[in-house]
Each structure stands twice: as C-alpha cells, then as structure tokens.
N, C-alpha and C positions, 0 to 999 in steps of 0.2 A: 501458112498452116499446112503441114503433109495431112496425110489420109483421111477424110474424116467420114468417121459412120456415124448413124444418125438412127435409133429405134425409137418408134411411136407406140406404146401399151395402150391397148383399150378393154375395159372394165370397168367393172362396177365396185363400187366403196362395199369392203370389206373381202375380195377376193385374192388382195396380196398384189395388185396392179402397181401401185406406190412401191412398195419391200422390193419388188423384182426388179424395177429398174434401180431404185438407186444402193440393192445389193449387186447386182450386175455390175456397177459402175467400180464399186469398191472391190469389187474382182478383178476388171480391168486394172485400176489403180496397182493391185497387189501381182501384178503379171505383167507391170513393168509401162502402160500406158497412161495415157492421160484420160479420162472421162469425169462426166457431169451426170449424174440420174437426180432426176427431180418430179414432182408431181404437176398435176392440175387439177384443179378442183372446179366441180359446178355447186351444184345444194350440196351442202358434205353431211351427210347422211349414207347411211348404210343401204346400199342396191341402186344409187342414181351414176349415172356413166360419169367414170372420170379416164383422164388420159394421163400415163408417165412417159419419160423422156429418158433416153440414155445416148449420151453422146459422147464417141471412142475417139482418140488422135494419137498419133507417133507422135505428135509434137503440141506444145500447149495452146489449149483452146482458149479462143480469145470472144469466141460470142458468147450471151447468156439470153438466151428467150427460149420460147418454146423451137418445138421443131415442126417444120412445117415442110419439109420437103424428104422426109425420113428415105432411106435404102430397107428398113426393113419395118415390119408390121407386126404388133403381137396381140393375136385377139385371144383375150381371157371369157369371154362373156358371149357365144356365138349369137344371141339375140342382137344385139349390137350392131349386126351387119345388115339388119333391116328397118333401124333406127338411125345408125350416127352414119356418115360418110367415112368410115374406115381407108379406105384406097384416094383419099383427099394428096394431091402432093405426090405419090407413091414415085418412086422413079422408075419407067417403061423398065428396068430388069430388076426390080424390085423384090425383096422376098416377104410373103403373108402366111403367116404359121397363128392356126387357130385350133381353139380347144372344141375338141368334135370330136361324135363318135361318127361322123362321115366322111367319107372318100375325099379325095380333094379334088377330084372332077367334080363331087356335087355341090361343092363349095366355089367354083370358080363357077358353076350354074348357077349359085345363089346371088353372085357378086356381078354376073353377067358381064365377066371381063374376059380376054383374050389370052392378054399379057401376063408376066408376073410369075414367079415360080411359086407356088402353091404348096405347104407341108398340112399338115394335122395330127393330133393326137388326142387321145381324151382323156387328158391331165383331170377333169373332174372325177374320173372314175377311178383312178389312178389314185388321187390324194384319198380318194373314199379307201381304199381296200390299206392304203399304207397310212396314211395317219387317221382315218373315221372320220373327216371332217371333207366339205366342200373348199378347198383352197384350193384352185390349180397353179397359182404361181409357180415352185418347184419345178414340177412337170415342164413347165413351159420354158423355164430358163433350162433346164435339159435337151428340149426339143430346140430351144434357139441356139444353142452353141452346134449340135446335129447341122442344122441347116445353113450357120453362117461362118464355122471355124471360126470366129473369131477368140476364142480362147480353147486352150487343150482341155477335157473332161476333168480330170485331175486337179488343175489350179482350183475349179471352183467347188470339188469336193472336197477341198483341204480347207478354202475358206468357210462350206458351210460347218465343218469340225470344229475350228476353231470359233466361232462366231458364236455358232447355237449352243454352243458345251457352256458356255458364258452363262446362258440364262434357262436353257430348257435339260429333260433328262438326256440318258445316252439313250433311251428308246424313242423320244420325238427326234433327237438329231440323226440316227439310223434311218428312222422313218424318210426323214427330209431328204435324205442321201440315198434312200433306194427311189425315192419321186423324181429326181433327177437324174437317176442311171434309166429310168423306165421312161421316163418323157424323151433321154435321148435314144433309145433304143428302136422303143416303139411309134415312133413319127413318122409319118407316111408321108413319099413328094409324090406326086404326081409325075 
C-alpha cells in the first residue's frame, strides 16, 4: 500500500461527525484517490460521543477496521477532550484541529501535551451565523484541508455544489460552501 492517512472524528450524534468523514472520503475518491469514511457508534442517540474514520491512499486500501493509530484528529465537540482520550494512537507529528473559540496554546494546556501541531476554529459559530443552526462539520472539513493539504479547496467545493444542489436549496448549498471557505480561512495553528 503507498501513503496512507488515517483521520479519527470525534463528536457527538447529530453534529455532522458521520457526513464529514465519509463526505470527505468521497471527495478524496472524486480527486482521483482511494478512501474509506465510515462511522462508529456507541448509544446512537443524539448528543452521546461517537467517532468517524477517513482513510486516504494513492494506492488501494486493503484494511477495513476502525482507525486506531490516526496522523490526524478532528475534534467537533471540544467537551470531548475531557471525556473520551482524543490524542489515543495519535502519531508523535500528529495534527489536532478542534472546534473552539480558543487559542490553540490553551488547547494544547487543556490536552496537557507537548507534541502534535495543534489548529482551531470555531466552526460552531461559523455554521450559526451561515446556516443558523449548530453543525460544525462544514467548518471543520474546511479547516482540515487548511491544515493537512490533502486535497486543493476547490475539488471539495465543487463536490459540495454538486452533492447538496441534489437535495437542499441554492441558499443552504451557499451556506455550506461559505462554512467551508470560513473554517479554511479562519483556523488558527499555533
């Protein structure tokens, strides 16, 4: 197997944690690689932590389980980092990009780690002001392409045009698409 990335979502049922990894994946797919997005489920109910999976390769992936040693982290849900072990597996050059209206020095104070490139944005405040609703997903796959190149900004605004024109108006698909021009924008690294 060539390259493989490896992103672990963490959130809560009903923030879009599920949607972002395995629309991510199908982004990847559509930009010429190979990827797997899938969930995990505990109680599945709406607001109990769950985890998704996105796994990227030049060449075709041949595992299927969860991911347990991820390169990157996406916290939807910043409670989460004083409940679940988020940085579980992480790899010592690792990247953690969490939805916050904090710095990411007080985020790495919070995690009590050394390591690890550290981003933030506050995709909650963001999906508020552009679609009125608490989602940060959007935001957040904005902010994760910002911090890990792995896809140009453009493939995955083309995909969410074509995707959401399917089933929502042109005013939530706009919405969607300035939530992801504003998650990559606005992300802070440390």
């Amino acid at each position: 197997m060539g390259k493989l990335i490896e992103i672990r979502w963490h959130g809560r049922g009903g923030q879009g944690a599920k949607t972002a990894a395995t629309f991510f994946a199908e982004a990847v797919l559509r930009a010429g690689m190979y990827s797997q997005g899938f969930p995990e489920y505990g109680p599945e109910r709406m607001g109990a932590p769950m985890k998704g999976f996105t796994r990227i390769s030049d060449s075709p992936i041949k595992v299927h389980c969860g991911i347990y040693t991820p390169n990157t982290v996406v916290i939807l849900d910043p409670t989460l980092i004083e409940t679940e072990n988020v940085t579980e597996g992480l790899d010592e050059n690792g990247i953690i990009i969490v939805n916050t209206g904090k710095c990411p020095k007080d985020i790495r104070k919070a995690l009590g780690v050394q390591k690890y490139r550290i981003y933030t944005v506050d995709a909650t405040k963001i999906s508020l002001e552009e679609l009125g609703r608490p989602i940060p997903n959007t935001p957040m796959i904005g902010a994760l392409i910002r911090a890990t190149e792995i896809l140009q900004l453009d493939v995955i605004l083309e995909d969410i045009r074509e995707k959401f024109s399917r089933k929502f108006s042109d005013n939530i698909v706009e919405a969607n698409i300035n939530c992801v021009k504003r998650g990559y924008t606005e992300v802070e690294k440390e």
